[in-house]
ZAMARGU-4260 file (C-alpha; in steps of 0.2 Angstrom, whole numbers, plus 5000, padded with zeros to 4 digits):
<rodrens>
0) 5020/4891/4979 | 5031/4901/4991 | 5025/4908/5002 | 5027/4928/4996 | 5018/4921/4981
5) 5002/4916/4991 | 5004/4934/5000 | 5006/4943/4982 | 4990/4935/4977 | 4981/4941/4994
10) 4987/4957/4989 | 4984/4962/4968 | 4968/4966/4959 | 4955/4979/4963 | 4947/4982/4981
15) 4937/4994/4990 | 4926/4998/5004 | 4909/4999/4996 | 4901/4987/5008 | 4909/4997/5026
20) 4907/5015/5017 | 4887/5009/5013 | 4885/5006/5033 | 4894/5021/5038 | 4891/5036/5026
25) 4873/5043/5033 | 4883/5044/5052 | 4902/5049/5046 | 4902/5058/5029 | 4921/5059/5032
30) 4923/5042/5032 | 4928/5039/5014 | 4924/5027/4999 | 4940/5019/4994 | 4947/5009/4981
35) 4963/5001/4977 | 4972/4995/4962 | 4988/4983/4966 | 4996/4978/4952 | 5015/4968/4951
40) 5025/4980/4937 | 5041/4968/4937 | 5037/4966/4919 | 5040/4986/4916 | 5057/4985/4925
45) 5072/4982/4915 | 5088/4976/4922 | 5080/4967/4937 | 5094/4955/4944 | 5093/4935/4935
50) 5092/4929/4951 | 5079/4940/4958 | 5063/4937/4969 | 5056/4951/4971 | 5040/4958/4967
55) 5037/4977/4962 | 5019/4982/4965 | 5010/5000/4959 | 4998/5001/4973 | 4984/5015/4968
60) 4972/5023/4979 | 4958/5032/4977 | 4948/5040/4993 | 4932/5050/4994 | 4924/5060/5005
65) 4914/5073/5005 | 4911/5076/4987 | 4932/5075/4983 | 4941/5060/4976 | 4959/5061/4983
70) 4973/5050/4972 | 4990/5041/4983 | 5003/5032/4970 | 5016/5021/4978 | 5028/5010/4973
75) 5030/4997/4984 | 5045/4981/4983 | 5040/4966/4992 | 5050/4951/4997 | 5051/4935/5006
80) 5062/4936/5023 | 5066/4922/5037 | 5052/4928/5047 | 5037/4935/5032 | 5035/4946/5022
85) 5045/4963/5020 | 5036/4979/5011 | 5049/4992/5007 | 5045/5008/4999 | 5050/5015/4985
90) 5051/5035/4979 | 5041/5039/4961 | 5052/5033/4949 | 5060/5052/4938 | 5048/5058/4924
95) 5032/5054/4936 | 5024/5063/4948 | 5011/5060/4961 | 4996/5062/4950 | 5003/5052/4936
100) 5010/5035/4942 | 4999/5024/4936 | 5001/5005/4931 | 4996/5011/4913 | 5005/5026/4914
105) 5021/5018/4918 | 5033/5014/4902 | 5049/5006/4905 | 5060/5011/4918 | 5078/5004/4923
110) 5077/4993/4938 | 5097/5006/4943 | 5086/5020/4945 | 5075/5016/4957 | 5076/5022/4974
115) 5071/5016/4991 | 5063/5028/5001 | 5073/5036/5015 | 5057/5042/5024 | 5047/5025/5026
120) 5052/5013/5039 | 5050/4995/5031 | 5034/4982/5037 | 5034/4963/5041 | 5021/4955/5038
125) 5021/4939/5045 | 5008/4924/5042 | 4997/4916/5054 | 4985/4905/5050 | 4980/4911/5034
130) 4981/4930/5039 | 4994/4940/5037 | 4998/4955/5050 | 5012/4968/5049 | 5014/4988/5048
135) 5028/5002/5054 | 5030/5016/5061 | 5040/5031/5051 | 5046/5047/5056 | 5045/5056/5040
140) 5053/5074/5049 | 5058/5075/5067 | 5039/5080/5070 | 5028/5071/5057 | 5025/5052/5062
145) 5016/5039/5052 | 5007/5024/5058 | 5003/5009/5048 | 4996/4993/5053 | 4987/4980/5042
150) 4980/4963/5039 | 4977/4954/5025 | 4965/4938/5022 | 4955/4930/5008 | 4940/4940/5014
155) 4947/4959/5015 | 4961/4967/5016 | 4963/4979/5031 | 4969/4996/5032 | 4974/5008/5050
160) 4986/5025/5042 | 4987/5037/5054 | 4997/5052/5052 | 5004/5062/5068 | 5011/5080/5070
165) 5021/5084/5087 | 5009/5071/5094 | 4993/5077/5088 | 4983/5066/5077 | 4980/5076/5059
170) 4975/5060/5048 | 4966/5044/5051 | 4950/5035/5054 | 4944/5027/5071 | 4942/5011/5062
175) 4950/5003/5049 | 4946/5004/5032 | 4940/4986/5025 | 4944/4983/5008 | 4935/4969/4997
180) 4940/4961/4981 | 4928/4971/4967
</rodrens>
């Protein structure tokens, strides 16, 4: 097993944060409930290279707070590099839009057509033993910067977005979010 294979299986299936959301909700009620769905789409990609190593993911995430349930669908590439693990983003593929890229939604697309994002600054993750750490920073306009940093593990996966505007924090939690396998 290579080493991206033992990371992609860190990585797929369902997750949330119903244990940390348990301990938090009666002191933080903006602290959401999260979930994810990470699932490899290779399969739904025609014209991937023969010699290619690749792993497409459809990463869905699902956060509420307050009452409202707020959806995120990404389309994530992941492959093996000298020093880790590299996550490269990818825009929605055409005919889907943010509220409908889904795993189960997505029908075949052409591997040609696909478009890394412009806006997302790639992540390492490299491997240490056993847990894997990595994130980036993005400028996604001259004045809007995005934070991520995670670390992934048999026991959880954990999350740190932040989102800045000239400087000033708009969106993140003080602590991370810890996903566990459902």
């Amino acid at each position: 097993m290579t080493r991206l294979d033992e990371f992609m299986k860190l990585l797929t299936g369902r997750f949330n944060n119903r244990q940390q959301w348990e301990s938090l909700k009666d002191t933080d009620e903006s602290f959401p409930y999260a979930e994810h769905v990470n699932t490899v789409c290779n399969d739904k990609i025609a014209g991937l290279p023969a010699e290619f190593e690749g792993y497409f993911l459809v990463e869905e995430s699902y956060f509420t707070a307050k009452g409202h349930t707020h959806a995120a669908y990404h389309l994530f590439l992941f492959t093996e590099e000298e020093k880790g693990v590299l996550l490269t983003s990818y825009e929605i593929p055409e005919g889907y839009d943010k509220s409908s890229f889904t795993y189960e939604n997505l029908t075949r697309i052409n591997y040609s057509d696909l478009k890394r994002s412009e806006r997302f600054t790639p992540a390492l993750y490299v491997e240490k033993d056993g847990v894997w750490e990595g994130g980036s920073v993005s400028m996604f306009s001259p004045v809007l910067k995005f934070s991520l940093f995670e670390r992934f593990s048999r026991e959880v996966l954990e999350v740190s977005e932040s989102m800045e505007v000239n400087g000033k924090k708009t969106f993140g939690y003080q602590v991370p979010i810890l996903y566990k396998r459902a």
